[in-house]
Biopython code that builds the backbone (N, CA, C, O; Angstrom):
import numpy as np
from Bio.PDB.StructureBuilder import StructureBuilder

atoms = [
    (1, "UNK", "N", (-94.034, -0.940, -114.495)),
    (1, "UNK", "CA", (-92.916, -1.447, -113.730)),
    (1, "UNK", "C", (-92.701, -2.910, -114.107)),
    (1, "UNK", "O", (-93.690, -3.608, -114.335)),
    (2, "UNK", "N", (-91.389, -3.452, -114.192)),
    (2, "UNK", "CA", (-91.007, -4.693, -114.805)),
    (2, "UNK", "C", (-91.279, -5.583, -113.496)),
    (2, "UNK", "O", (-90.835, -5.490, -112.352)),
    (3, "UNK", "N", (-92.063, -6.366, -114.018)),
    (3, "UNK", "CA", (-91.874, -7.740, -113.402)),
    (3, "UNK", "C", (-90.578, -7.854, -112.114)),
    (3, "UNK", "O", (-90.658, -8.110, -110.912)),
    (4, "UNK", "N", (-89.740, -7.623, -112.758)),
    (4, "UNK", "CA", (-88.185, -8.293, -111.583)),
    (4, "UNK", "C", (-87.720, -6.923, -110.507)),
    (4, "UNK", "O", (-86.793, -6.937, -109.697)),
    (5, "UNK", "N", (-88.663, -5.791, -110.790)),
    (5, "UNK", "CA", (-88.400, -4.477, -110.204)),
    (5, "UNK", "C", (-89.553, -4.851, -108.768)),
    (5, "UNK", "O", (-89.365, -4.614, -107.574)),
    (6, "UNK", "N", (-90.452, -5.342, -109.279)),
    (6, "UNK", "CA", (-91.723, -5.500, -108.146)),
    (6, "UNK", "C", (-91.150, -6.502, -107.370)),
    (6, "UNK", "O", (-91.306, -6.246, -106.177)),
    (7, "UNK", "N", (-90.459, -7.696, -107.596)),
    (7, "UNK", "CA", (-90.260, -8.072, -106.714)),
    (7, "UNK", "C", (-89.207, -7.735, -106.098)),
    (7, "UNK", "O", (-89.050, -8.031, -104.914)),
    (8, "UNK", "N", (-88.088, -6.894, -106.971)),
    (8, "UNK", "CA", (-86.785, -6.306, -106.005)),
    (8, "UNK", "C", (-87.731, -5.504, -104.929)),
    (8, "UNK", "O", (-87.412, -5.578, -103.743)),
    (9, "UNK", "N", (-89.210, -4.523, -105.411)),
    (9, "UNK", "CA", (-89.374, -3.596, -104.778)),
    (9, "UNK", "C", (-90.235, -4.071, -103.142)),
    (9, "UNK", "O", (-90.408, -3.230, -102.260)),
    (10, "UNK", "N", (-90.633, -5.355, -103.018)),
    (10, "UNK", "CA", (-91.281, -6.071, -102.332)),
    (10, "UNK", "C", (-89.861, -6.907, -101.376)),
    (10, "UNK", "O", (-89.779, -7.346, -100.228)),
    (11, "UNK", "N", (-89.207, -6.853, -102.164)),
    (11, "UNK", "CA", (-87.851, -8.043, -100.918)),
    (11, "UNK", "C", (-87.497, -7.035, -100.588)),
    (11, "UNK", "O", (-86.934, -7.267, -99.518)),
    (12, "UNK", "N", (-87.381, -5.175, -100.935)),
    (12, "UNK", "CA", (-86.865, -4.570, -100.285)),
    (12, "UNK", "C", (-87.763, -4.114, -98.814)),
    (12, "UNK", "O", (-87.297, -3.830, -97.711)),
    (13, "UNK", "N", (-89.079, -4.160, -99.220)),
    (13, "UNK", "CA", (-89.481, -3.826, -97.911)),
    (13, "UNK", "C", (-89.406, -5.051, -96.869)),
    (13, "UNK", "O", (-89.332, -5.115, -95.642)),
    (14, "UNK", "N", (-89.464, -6.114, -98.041)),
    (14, "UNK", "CA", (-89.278, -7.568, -96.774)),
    (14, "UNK", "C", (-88.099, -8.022, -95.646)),
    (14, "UNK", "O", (-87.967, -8.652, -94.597)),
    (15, "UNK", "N", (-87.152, -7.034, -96.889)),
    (15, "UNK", "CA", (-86.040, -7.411, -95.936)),
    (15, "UNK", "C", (-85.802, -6.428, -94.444)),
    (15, "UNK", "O", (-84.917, -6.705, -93.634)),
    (16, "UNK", "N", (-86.458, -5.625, -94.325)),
    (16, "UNK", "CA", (-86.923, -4.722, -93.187)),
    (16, "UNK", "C", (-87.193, -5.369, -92.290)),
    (16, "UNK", "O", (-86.724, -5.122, -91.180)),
    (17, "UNK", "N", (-88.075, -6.442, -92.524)),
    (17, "UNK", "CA", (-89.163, -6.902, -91.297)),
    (17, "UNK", "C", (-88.915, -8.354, -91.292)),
    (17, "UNK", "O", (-89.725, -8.887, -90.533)),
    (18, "UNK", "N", (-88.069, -9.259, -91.869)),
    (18, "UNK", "CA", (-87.254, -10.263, -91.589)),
    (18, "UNK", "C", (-85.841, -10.392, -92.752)),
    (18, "UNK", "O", (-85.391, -9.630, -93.608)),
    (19, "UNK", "N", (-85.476, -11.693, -92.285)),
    (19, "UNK", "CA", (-84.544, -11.703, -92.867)),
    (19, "UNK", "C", (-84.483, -13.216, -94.059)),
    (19, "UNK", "O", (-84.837, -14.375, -93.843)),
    (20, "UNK", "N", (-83.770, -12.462, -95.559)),
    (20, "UNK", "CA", (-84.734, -12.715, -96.465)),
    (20, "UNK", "C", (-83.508, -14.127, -96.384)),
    (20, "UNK", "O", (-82.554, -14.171, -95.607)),
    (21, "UNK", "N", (-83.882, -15.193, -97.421)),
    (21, "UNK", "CA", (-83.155, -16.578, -97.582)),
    (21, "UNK", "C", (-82.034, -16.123, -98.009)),
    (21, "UNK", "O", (-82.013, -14.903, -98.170)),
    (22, "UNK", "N", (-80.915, -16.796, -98.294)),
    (22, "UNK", "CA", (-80.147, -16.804, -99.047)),
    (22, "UNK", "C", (-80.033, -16.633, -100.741)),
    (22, "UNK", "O", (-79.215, -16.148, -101.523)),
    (23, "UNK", "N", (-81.298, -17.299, -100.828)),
    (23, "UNK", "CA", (-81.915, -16.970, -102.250)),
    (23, "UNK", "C", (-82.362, -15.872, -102.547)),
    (23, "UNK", "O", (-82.109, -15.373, -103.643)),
    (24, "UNK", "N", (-83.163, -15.228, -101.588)),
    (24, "UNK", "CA", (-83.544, -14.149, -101.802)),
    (24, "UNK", "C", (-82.977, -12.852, -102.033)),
    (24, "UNK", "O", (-83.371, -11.950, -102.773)),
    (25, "UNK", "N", (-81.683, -12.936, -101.042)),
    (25, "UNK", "CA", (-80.992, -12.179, -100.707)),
    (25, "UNK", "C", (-79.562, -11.867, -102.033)),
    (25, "UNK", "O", (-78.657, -11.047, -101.883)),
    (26, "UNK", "N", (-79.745, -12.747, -103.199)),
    (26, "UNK", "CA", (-78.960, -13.447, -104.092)),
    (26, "UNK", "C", (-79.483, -12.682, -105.070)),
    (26, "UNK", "O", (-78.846, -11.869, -105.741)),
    (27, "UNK", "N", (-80.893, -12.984, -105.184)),
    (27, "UNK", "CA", (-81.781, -12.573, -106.538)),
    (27, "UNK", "C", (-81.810, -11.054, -106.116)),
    (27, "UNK", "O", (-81.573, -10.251, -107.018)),
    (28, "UNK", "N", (-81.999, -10.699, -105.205)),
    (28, "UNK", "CA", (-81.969, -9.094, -104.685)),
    (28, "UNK", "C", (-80.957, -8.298, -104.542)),
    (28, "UNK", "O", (-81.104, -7.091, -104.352)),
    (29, "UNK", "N", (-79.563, -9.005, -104.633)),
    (29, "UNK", "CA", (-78.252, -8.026, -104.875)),
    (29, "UNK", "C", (-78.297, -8.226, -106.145)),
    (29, "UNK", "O", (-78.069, -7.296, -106.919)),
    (30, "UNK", "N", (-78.567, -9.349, -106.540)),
    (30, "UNK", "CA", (-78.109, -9.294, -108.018)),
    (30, "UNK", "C", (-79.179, -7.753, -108.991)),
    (30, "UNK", "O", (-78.824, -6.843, -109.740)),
    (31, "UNK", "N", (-80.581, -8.209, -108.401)),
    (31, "UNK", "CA", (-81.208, -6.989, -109.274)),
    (31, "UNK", "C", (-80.729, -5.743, -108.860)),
    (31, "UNK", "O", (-80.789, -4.834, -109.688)),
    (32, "UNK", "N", (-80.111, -5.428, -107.379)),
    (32, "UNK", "CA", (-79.832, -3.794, -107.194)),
    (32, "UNK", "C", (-78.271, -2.987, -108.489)),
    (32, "UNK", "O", (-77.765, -1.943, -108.902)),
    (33, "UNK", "N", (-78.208, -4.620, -108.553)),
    (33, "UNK", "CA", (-76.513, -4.530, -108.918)),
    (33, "UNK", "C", (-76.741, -3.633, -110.175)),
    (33, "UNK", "O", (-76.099, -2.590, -110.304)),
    (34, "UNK", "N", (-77.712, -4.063, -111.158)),
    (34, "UNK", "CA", (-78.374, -3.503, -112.343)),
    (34, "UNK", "C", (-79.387, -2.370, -112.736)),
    (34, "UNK", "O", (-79.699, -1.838, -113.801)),
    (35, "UNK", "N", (-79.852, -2.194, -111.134)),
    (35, "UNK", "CA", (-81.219, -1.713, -111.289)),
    (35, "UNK", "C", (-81.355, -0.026, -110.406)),
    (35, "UNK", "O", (-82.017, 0.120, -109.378)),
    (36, "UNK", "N", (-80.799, 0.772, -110.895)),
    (36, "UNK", "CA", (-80.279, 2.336, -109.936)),
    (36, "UNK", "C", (-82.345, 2.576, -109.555)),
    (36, "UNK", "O", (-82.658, 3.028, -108.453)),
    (37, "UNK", "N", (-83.219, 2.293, -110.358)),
    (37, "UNK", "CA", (-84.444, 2.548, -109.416)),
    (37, "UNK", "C", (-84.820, 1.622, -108.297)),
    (37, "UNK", "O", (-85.737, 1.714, -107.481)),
    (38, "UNK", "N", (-83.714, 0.529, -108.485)),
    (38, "UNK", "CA", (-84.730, -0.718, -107.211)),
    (38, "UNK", "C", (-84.032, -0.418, -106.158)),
    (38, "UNK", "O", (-84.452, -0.626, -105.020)),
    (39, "UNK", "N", (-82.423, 0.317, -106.524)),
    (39, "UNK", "CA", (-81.013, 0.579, -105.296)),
    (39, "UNK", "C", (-82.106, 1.863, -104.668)),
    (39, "UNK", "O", (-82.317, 1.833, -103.456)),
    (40, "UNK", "N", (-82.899, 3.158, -105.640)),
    (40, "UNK", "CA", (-83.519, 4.207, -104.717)),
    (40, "UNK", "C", (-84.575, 3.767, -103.620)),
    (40, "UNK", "O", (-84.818, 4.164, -102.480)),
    (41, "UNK", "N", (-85.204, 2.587, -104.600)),
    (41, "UNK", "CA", (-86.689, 2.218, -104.266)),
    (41, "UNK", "C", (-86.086, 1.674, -102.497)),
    (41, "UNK", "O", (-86.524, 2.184, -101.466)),
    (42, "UNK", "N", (-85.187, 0.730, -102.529)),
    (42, "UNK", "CA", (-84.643, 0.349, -101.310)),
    (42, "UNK", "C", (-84.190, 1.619, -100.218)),
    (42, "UNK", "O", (-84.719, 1.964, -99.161)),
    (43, "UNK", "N", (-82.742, 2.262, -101.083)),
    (43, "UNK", "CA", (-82.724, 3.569, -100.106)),
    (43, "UNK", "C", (-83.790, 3.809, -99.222)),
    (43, "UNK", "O", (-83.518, 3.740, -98.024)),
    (44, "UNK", "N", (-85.237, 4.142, -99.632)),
    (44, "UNK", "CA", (-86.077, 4.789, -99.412)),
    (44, "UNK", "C", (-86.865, 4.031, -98.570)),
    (44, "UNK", "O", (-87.767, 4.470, -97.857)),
    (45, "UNK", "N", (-86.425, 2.626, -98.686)),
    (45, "UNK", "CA", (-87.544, 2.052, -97.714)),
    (45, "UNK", "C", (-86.234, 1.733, -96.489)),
    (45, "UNK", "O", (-86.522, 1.093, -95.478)),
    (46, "UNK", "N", (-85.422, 2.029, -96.619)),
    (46, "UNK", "CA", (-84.890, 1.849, -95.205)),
    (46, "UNK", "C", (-84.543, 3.619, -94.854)),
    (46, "UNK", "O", (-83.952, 3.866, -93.802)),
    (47, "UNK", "N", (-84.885, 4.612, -95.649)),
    (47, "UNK", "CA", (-85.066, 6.063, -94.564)),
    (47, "UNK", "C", (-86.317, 6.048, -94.312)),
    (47, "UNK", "O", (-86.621, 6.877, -93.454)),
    (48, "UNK", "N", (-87.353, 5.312, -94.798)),
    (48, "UNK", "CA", (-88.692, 5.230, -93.778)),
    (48, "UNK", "C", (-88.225, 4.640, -92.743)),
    (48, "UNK", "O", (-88.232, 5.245, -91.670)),
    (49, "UNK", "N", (-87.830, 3.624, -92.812)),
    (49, "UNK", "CA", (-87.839, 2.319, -91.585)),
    (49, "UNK", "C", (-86.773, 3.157, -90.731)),
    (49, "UNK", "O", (-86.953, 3.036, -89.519)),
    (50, "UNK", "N", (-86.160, 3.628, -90.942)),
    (50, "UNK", "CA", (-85.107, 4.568, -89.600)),
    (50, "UNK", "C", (-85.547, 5.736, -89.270)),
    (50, "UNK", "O", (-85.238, 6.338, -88.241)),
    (51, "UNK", "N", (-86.499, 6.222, -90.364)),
    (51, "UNK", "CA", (-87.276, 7.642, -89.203)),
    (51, "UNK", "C", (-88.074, 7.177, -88.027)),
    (51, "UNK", "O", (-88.080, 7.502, -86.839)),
    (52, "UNK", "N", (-89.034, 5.939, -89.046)),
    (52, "UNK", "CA", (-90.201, 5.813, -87.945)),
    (52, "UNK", "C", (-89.870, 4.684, -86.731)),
    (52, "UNK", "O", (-90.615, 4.284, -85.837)),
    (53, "UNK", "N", (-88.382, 4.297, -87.057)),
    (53, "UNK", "CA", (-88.041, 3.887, -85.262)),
    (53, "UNK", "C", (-87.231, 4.587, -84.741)),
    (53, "UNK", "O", (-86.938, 4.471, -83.551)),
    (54, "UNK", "N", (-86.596, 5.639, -85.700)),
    (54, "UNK", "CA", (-86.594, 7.107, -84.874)),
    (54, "UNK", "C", (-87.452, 7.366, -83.748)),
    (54, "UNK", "O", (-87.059, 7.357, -82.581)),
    (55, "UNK", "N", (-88.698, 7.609, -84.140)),
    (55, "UNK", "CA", (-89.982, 8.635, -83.861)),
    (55, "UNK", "C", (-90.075, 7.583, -82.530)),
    (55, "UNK", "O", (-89.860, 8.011, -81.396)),
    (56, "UNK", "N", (-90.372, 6.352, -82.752)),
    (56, "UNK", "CA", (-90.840, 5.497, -81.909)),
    (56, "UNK", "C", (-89.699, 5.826, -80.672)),
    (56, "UNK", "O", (-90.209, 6.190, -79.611)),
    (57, "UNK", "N", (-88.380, 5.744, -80.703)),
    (57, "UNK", "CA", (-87.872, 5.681, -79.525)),
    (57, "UNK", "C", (-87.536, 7.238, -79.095)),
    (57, "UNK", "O", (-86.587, 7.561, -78.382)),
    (58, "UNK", "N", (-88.654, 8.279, -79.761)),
    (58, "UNK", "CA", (-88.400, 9.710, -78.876)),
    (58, "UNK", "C", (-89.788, 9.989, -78.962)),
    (58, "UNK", "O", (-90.613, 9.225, -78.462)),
    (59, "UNK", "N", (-90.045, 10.827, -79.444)),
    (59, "UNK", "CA", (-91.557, 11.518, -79.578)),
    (59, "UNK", "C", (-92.935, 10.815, -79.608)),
    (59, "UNK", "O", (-93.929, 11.122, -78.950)),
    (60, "UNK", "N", (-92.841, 10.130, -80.217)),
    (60, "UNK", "CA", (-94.141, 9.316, -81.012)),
    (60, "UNK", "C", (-94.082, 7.898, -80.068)),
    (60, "UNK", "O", (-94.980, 7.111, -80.369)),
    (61, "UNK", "N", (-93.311, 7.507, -79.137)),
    (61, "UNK", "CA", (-93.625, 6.210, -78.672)),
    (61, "UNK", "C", (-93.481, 5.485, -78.961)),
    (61, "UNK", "O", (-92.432, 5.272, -79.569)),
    (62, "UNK", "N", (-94.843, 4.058, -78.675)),
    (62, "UNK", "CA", (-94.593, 2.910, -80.281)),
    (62, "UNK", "C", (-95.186, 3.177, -81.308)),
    (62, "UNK", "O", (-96.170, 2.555, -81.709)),
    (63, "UNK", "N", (-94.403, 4.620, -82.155)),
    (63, "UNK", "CA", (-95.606, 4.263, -83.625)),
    (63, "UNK", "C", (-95.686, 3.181, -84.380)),
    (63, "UNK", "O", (-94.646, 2.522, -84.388)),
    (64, "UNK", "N", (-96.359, 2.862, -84.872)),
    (64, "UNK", "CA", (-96.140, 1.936, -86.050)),
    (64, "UNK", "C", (-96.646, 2.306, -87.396)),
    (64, "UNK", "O", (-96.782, 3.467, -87.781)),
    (65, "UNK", "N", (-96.903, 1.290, -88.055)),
    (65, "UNK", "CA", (-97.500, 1.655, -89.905)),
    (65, "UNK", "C", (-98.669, 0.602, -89.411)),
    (65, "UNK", "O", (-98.353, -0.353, -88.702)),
    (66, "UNK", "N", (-99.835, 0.789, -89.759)),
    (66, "UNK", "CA", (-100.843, -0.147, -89.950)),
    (66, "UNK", "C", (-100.227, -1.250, -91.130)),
    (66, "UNK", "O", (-99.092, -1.276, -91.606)),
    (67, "UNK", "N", (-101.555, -2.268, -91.460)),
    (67, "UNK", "CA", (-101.343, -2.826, -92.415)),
    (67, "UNK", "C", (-101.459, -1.832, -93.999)),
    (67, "UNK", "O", (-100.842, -1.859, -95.064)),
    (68, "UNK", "N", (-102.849, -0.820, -93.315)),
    (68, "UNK", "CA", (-103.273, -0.310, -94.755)),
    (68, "UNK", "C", (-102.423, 1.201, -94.770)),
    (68, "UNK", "O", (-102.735, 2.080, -95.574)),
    (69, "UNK", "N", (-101.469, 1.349, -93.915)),
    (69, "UNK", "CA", (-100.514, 2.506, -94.127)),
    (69, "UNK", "C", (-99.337, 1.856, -94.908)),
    (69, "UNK", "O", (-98.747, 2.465, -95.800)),
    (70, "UNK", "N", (-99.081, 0.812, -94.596)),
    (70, "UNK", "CA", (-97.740, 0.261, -95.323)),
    (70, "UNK", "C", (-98.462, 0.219, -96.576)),
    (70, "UNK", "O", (-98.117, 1.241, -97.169)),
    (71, "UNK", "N", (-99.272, -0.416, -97.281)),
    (71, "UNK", "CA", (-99.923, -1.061, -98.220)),
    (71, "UNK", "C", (-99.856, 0.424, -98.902)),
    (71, "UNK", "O", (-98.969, 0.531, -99.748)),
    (72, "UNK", "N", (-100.739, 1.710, -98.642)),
    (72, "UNK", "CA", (-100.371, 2.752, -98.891)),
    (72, "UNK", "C", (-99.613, 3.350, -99.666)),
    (72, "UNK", "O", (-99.949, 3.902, -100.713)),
    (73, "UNK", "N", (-97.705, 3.230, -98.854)),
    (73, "UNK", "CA", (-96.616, 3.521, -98.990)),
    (73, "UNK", "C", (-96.281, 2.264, -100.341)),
    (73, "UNK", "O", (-95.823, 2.591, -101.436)),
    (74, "UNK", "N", (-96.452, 1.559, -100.149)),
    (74, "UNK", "CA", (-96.163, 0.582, -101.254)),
    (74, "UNK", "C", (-96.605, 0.908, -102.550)),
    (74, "UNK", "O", (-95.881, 0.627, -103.504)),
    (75, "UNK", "N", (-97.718, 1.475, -102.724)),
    (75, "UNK", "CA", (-98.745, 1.797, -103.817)),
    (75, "UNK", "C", (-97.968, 3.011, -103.827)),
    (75, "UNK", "O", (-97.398, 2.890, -104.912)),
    (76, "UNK", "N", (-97.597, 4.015, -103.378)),
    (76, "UNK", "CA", (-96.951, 4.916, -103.541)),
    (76, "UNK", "C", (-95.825, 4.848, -104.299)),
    (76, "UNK", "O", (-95.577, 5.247, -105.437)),
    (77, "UNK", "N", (-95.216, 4.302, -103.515)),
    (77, "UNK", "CA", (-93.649, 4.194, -104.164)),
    (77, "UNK", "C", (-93.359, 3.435, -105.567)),
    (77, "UNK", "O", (-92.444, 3.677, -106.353)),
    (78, "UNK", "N", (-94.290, 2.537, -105.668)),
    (78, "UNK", "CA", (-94.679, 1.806, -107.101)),
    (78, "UNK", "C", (-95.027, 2.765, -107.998)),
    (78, "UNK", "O", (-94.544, 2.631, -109.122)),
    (79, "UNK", "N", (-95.913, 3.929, -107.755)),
    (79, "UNK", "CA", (-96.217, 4.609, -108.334)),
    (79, "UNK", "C", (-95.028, 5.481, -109.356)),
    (79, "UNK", "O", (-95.018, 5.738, -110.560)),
    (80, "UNK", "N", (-94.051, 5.782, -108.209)),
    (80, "UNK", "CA", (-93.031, 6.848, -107.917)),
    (80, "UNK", "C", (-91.759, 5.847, -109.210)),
    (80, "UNK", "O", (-91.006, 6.393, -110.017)),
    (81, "UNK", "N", (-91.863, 4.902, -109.068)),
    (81, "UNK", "CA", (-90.599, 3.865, -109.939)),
    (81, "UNK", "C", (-92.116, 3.208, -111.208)),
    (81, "UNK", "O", (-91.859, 2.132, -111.747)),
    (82, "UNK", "N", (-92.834, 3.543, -111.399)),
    (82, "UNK", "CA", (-93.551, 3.188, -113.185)),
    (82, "UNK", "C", (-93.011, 4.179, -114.129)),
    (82, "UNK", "O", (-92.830, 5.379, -113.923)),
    (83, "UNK", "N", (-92.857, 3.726, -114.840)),
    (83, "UNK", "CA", (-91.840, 4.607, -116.333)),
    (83, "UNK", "C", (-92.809, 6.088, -116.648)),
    (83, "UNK", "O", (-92.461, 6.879, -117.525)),
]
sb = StructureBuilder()
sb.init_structure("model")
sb.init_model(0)
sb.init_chain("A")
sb.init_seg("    ")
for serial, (resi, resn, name, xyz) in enumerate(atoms, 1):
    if name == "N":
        sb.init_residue(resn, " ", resi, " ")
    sb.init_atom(name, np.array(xyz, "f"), 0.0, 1.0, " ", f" {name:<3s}", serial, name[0])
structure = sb.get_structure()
């Protein structure tokens, strides 16, 4: 995985859980603009992030992701976008 994909693939989960600079947010449209695996890699981390506060506000309560469940999913999905 390229260098500029890891970090599209890292501001995409960042931008979940705050909200990224202006810079960030700059360098990260610009790579989706080019990049159809960093636009899935994102897709995908915001249909996690809307199931599991799905789940949380019916069935499941407050679920959450641990640290080493996210970390997990990350290693996963890296996996899922290496050539």
């Amino acid at each position: 995985m390229k260098h500029a994909c890891r970090q599209a693939s890292r501001l995409a989960s960042d931008s979940i859980d705050r909200k990224l600079s202006i810079l960030e947010r700059l360098k990260f449209h610009l790579h989706l603009a080019i990049c159809k695996n960093c636009r899935n890699c994102d897709n995908s981390f915001r249909l996690v992030h809307q199931t599991t506060k799905l789940m949380r506000k019916t069935r499941y309560g407050d679920a959450r992701l641990s640290d080493s469940q996210r970390q997990q999913l990350h290693k996963a999905i890296d996996e899922q976008l290496a050539p």
